[in-house]
N, C-alpha and C positions, 0 to 999 in steps of 0.2 A: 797763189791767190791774186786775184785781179787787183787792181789798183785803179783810184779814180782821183781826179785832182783838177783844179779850175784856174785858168788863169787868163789872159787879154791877147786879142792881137787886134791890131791896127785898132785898138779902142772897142773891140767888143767881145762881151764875155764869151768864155768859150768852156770847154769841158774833154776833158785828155783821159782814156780810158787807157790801161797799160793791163799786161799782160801778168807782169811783176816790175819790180822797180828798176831793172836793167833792158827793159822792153826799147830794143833799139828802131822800132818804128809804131809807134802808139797810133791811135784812133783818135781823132780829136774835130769837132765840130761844133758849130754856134749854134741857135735859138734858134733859125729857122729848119734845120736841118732836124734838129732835136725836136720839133714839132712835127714835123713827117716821118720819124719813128715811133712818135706816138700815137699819134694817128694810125698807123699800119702796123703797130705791135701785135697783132694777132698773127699777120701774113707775114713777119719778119721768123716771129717763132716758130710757124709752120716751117718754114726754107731749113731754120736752123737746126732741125728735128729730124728732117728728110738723111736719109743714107744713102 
């Protein structure tokens, strides 16, 4: 099961998505990035669906 977890860099909030809790290279990205996956949440789902 996925794992999600928040923490700082250089003073700004961030968001660390893992794989499981040994995920030795997580996904992690701040507020502006995380607003252009919102924004494009439709097109991201599509990609992620494609085979």
């Amino acid at each position: 099961m996925s794992m999600v977890e928040f923490s700082e860099y250089k003073g700004n909030k961030i968001i660390i998505l893992k794989r499981d809790e040994n995920d030795r290279y997580p996904f992690s990205f701040g507020k502006a990035k995380a607003r252009l996956i919102v924004e494009n949440f439709d097109e991201i789902k599509k990609f992620a669906e494609e085979e």
